[in-house]
C-alpha positions as protocol buffer text, in pm:
chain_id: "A"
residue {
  index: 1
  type: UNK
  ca { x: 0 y: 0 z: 0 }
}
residue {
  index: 2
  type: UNK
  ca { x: 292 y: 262 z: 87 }
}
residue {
  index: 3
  type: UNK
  ca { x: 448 y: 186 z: -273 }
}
residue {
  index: 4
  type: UNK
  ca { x: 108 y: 278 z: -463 }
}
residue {
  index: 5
  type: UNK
  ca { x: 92 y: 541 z: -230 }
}
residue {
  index: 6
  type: UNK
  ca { x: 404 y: 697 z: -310 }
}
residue {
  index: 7
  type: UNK
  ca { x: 354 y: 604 z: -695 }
}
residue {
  index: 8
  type: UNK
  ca { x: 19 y: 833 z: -688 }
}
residue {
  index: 9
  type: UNK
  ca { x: 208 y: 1087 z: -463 }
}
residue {
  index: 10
  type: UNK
  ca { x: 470 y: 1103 z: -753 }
}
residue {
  index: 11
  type: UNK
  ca { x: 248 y: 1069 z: -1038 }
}
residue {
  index: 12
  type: UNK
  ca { x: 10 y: 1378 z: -902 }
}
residue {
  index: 13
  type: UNK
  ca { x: 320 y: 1593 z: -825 }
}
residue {
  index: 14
  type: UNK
  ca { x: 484 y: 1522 z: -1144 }
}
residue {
  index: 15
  type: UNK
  ca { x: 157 y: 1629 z: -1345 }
}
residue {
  index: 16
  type: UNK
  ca { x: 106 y: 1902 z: -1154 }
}
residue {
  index: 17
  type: UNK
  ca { x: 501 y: 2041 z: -1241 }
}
residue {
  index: 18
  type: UNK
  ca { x: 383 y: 2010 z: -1629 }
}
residue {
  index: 19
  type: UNK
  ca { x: 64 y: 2244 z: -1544 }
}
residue {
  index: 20
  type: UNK
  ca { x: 239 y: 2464 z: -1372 }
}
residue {
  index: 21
  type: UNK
  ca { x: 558 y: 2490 z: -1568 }
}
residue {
  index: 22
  type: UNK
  ca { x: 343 y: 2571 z: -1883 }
}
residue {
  index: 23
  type: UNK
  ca { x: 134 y: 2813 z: -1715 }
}
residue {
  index: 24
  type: UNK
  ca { x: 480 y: 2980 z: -1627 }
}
residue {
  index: 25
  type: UNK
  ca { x: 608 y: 2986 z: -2005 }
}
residue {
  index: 26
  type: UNK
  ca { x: 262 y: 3078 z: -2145 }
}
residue {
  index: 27
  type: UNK
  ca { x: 13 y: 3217 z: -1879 }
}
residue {
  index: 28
  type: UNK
  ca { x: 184 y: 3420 z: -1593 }
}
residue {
  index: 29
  type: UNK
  ca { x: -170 y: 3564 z: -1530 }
}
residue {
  index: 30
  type: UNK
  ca { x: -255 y: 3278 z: -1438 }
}
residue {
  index: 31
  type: UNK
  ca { x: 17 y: 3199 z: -1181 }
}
residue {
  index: 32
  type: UNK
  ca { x: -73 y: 3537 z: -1019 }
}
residue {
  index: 33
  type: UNK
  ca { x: -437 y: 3353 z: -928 }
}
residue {
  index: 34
  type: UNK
  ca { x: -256 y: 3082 z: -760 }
}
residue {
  index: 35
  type: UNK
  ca { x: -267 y: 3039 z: -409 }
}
residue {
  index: 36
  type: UNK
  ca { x: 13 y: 2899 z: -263 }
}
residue {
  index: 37
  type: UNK
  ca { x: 7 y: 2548 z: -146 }
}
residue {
  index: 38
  type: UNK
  ca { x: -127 y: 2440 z: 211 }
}
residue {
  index: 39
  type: UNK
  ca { x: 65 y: 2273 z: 534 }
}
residue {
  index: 40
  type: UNK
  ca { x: 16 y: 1914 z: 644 }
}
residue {
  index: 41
  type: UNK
  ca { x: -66 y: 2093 z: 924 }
}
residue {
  index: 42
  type: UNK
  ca { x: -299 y: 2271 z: 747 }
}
residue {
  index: 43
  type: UNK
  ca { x: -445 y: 1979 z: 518 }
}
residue {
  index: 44
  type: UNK
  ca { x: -469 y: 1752 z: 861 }
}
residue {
  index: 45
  type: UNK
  ca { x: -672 y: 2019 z: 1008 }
}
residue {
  index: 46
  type: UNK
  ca { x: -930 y: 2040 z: 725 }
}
residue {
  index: 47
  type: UNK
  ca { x: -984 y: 1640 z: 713 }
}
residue {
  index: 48
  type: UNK
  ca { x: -1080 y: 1682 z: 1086 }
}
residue {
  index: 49
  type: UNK
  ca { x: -1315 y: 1921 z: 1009 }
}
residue {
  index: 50
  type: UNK
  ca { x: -1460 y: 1710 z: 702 }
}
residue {
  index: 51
  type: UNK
  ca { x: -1409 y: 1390 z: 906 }
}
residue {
  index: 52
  type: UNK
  ca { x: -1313 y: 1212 z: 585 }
}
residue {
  index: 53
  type: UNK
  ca { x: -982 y: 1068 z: 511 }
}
residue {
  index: 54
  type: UNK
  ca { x: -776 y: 1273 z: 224 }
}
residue {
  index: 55
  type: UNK
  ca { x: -618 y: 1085 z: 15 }
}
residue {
  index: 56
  type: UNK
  ca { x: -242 y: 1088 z: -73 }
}
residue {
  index: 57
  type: UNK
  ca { x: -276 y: 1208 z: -450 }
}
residue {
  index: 58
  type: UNK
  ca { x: -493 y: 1490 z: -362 }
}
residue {
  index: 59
  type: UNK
  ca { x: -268 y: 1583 z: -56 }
}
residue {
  index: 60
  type: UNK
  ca { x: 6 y: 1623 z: -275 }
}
residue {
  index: 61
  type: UNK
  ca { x: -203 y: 1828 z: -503 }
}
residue {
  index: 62
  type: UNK
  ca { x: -316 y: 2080 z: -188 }
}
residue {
  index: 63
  type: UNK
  ca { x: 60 y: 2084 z: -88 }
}
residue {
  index: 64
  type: UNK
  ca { x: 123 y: 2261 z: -441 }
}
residue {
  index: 65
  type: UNK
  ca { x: -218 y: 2452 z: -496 }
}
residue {
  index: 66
  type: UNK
  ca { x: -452 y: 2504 z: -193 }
}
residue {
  index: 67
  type: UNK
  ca { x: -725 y: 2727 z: -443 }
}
residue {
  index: 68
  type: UNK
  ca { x: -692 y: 3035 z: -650 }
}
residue {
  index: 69
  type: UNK
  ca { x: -812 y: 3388 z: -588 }
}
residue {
  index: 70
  type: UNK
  ca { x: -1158 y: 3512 z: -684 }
}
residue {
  index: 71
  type: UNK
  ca { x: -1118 y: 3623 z: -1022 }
}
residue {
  index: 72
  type: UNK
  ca { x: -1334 y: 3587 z: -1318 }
}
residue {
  index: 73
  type: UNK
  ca { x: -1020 y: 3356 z: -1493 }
}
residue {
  index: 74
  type: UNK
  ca { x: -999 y: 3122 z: -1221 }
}
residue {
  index: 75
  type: UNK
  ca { x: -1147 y: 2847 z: -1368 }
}
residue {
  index: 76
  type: UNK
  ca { x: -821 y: 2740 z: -1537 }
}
residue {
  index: 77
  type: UNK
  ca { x: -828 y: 2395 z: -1510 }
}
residue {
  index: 78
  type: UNK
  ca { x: -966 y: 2077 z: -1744 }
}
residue {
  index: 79
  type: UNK
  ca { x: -1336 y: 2141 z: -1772 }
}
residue {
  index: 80
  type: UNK
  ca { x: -1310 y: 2488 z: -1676 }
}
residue {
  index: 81
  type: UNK
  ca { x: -1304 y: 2441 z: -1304 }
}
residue {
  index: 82
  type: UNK
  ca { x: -1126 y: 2605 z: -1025 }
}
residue {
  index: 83
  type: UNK
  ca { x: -917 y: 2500 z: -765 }
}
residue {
  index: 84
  type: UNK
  ca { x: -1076 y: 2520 z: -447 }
}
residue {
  index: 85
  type: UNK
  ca { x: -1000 y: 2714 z: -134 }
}
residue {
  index: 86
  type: UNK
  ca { x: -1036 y: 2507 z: 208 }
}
residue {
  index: 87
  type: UNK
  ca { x: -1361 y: 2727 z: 327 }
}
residue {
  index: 88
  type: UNK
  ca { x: -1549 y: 2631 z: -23 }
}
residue {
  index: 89
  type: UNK
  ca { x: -1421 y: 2323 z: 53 }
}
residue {
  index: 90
  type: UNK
  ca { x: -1607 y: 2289 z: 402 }
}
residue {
  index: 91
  type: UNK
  ca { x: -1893 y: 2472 z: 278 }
}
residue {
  index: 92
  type: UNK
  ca { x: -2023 y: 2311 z: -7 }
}
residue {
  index: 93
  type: UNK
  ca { x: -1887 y: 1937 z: 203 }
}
residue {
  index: 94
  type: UNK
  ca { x: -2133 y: 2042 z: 504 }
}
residue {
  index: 95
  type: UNK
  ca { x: -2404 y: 2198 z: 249 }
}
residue {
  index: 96
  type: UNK
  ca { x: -2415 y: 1873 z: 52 }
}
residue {
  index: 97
  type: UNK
  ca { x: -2453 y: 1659 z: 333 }
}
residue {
  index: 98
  type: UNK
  ca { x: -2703 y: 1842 z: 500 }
}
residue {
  index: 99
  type: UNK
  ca { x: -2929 y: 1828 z: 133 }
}
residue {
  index: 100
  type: UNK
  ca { x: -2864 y: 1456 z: 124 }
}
residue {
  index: 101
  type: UNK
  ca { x: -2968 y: 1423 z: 485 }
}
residue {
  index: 102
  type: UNK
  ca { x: -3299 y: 1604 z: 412 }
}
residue {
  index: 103
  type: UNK
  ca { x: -3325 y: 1397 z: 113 }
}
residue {
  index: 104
  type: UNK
  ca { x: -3286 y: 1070 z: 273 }
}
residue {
  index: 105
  type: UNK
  ca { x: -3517 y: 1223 z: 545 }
}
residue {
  index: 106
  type: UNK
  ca { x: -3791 y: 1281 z: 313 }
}
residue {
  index: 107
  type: UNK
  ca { x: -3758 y: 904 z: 149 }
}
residue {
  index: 108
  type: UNK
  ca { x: -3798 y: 799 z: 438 }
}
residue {
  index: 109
  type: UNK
  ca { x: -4082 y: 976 z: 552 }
}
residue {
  index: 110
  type: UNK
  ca { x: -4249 y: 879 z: 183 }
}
residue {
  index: 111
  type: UNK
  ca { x: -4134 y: 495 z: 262 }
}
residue {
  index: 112
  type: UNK
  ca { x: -3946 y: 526 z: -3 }
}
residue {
  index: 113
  type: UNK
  ca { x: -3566 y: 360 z: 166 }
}
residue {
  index: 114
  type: UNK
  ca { x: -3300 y: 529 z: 131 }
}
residue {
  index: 115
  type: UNK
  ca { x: -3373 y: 720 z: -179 }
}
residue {
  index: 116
  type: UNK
  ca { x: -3112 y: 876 z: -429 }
}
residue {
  index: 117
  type: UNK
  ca { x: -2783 y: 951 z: -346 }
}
residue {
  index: 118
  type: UNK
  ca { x: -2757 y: 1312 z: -387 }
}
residue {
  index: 119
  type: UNK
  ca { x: -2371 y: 1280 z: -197 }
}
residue {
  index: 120
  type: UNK
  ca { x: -2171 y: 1080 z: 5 }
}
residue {
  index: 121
  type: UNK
  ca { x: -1970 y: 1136 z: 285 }
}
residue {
  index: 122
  type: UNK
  ca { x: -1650 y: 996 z: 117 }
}
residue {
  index: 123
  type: UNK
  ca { x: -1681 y: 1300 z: -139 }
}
residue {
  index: 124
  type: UNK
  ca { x: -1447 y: 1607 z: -108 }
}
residue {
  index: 125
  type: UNK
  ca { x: -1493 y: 1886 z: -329 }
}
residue {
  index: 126
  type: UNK
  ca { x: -1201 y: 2016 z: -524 }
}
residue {
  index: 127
  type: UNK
  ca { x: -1272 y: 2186 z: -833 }
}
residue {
  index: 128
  type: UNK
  ca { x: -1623 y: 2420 z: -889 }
}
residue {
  index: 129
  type: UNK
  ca { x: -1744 y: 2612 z: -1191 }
}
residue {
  index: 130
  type: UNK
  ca { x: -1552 y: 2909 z: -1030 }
}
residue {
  index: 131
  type: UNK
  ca { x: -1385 y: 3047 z: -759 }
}
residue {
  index: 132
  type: UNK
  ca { x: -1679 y: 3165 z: -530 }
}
residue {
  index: 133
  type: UNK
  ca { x: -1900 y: 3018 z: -782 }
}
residue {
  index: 134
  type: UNK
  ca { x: -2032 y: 2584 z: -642 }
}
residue {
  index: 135
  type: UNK
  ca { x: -2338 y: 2499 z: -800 }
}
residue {
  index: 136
  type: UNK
  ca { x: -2092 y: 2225 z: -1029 }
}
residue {
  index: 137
  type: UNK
  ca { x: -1756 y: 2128 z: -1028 }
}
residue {
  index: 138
  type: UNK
  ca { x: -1532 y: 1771 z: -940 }
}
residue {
  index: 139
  type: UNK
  ca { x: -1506 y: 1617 z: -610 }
}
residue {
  index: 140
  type: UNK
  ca { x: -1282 y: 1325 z: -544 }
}
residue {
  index: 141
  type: UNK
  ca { x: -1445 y: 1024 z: -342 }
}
residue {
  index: 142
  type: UNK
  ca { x: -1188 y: 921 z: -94 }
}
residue {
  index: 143
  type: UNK
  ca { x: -1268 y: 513 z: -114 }
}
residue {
  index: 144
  type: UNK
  ca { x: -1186 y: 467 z: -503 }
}
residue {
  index: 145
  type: UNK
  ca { x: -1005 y: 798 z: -612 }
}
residue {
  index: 146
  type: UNK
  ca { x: -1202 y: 878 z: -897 }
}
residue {
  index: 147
  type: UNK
  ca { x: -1372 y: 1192 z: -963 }
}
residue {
  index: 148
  type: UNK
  ca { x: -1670 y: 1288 z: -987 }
}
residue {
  index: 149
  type: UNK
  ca { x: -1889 y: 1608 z: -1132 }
}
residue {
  index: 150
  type: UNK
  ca { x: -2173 y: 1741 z: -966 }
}
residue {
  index: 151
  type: UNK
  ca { x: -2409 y: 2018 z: -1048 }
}
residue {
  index: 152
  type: UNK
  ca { x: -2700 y: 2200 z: -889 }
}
residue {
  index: 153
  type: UNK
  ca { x: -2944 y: 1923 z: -1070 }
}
residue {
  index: 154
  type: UNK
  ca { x: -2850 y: 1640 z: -903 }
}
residue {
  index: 155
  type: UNK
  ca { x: -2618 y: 1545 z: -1154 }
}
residue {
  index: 156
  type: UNK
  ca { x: -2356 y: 1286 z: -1052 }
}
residue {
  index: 157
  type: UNK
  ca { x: -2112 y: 1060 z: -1228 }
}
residue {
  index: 158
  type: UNK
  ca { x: -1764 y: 972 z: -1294 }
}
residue {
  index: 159
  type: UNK
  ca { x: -1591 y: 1222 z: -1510 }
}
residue {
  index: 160
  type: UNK
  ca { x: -1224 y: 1045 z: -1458 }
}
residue {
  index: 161
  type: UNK
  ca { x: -1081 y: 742 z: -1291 }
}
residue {
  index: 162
  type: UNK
  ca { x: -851 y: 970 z: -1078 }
}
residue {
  index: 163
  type: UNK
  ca { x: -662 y: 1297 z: -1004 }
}
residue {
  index: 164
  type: UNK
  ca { x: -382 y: 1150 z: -1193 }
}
residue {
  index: 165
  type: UNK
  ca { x: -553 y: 1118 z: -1445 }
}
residue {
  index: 166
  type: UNK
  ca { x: -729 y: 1451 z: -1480 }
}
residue {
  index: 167
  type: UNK
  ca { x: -404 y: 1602 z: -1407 }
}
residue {
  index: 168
  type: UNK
  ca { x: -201 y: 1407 z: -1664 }
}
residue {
  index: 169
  type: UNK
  ca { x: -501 y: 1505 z: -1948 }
}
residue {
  index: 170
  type: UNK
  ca { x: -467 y: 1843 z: -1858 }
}
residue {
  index: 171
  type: UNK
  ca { x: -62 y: 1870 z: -1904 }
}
residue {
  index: 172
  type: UNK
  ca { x: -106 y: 1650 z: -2253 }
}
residue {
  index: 173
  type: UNK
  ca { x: -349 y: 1868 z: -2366 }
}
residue {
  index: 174
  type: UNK
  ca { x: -134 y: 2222 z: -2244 }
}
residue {
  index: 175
  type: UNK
  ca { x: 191 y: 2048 z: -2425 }
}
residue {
  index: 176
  type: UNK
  ca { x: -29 y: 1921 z: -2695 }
}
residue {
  index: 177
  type: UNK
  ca { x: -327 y: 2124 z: -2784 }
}
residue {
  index: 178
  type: UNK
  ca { x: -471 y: 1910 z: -3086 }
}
residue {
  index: 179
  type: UNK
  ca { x: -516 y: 1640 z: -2830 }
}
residue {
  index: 180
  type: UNK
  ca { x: -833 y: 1833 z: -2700 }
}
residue {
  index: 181
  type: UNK
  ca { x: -1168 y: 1676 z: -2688 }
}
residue {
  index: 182
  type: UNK
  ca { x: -1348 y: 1950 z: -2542 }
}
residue {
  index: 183
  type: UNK
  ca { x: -1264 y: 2335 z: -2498 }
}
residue {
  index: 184
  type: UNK
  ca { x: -908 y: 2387 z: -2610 }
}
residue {
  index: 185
  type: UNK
  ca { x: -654 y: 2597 z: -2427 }
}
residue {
  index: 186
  type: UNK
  ca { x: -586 y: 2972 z: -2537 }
}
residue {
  index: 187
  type: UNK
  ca { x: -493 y: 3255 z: -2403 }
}
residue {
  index: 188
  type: UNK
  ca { x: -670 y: 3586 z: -2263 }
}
residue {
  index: 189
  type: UNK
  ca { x: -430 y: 3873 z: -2154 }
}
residue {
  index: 190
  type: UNK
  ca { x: -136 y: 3639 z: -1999 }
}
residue {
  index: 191
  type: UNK
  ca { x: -419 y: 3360 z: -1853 }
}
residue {
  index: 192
  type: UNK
  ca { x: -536 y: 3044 z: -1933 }
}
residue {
  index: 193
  type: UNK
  ca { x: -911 y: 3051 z: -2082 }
}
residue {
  index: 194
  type: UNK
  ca { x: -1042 y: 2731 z: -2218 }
}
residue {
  index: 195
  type: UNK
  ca { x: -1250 y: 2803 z: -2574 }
}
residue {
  index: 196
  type: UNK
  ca { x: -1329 y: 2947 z: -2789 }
}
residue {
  index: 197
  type: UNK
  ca { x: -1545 y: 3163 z: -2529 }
}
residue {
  index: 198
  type: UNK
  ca { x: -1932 y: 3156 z: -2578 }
}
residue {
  index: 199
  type: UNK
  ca { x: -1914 y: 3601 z: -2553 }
}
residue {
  index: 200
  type: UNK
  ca { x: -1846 y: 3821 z: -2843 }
}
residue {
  index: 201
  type: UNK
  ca { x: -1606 y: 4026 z: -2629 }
}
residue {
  index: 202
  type: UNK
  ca { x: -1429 y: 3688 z: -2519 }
}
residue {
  index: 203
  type: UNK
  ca { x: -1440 y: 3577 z: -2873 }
}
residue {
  index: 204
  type: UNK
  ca { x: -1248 y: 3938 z: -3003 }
}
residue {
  index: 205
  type: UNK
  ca { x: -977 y: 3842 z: -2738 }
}
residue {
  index: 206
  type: UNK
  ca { x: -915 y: 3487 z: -2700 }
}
residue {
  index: 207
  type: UNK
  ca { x: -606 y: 3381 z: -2876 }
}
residue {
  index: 208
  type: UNK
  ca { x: -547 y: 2942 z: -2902 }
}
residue {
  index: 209
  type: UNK
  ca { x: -254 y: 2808 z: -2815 }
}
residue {
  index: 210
  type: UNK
  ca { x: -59 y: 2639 z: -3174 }
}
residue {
  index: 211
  type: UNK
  ca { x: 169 y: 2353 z: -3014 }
}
């Protein structure tokens, strides 16, 4: 268990030095959003307030990025989701729970078991639609690794098989743009802005990245 530990610990870091080595070369804006990375101290204190486990991989990943600031670019990432900060983190954890207790509550009531799953506790948010912005985003369920999206309609499934592997996609993509199934990466004033943008203003600006 300690070696696959320590091969996720190195396989998360790793992907995350490709993200962040581009962003350096190509988007400095975005580097500027960047928080810096949290404690263990800091990391063992927010899985005691979540009462769930963190895993290794996404330890390593709060060790090198613990959020971004509250900009309108911050949703940098793969899927155009930000890194969260520890308070969203808490806050959308204890709202969840508390809408899948009064869910549960209510199928209950209706004798209807135990209903839909609308979270679980093994689920920590780590990526939303923005930086102050929750109603969808990724969370990581402790017990398998993989991540999941979920969005104000009770939308849940498995968007990737692991941070790894989220994080890897992302770098490929960065290093090789025509790999991109979705948005592709370009460029909006020195940050990262996945594209082409939806606005007419974003459109006049966004430049892709040729790699």
């Amino acid at each position: 268990m300690e070696r696959v530990q320590s091969i996720e610990e190195r396989q998360v870091d790793d992907a995350w030095q490709r993200i962040e080595t581009w962003l350096r070369l190509h988007a400095p804006a975005t580097v500027d959003m960047l928080l810096p990375g949290a404690s263990e101290e800091e990391i063992d204190a927010l899985e005691r307030e979540l009462g769930v486990r963190i895993p290794v991989g996404l330890r390593t990943f709060w060790r090198r990025c613990a959020g971004t600031r509250p900009v309108p670019a911050a949703s940098f990432m793969l899927k155009e989701r930000a890194p969260m900060r520890f308070d969203a983190v808490v806050a959308v954890y204890q709202e969840q729970m508390l809408l899948q207790q009064r869910a549960l509550d209510l199928s209950r009531r209706r004798g209807d078991g135990e209903g839909v799953a609308l979270w679980r506790a093994a689920w920590i948010p780590v990526f939303s639609f923005g930086a102050e912005d929750y109603v969808y985003g990724l969370c990581l369920e402790a017990e398998t690794g993989r991540l999941w999206s979920w969005s104000e309609f009770a939308e849940r499934q498995v968007e990737f098989d692991s941070l790894t592997d989220y994080l890897e996609e992302m770098a490929d993509v960065l290093e090789t743009p025509s790999l991109a199934m979705g948005g592709k990466p370009g460029l909006i004033e020195g940050a990262l802005v996945w594209g082409p943008p939806n606005d007419a203003d974003g459109q006049a600006l966004w430049q892709p990245v040729v790699g």
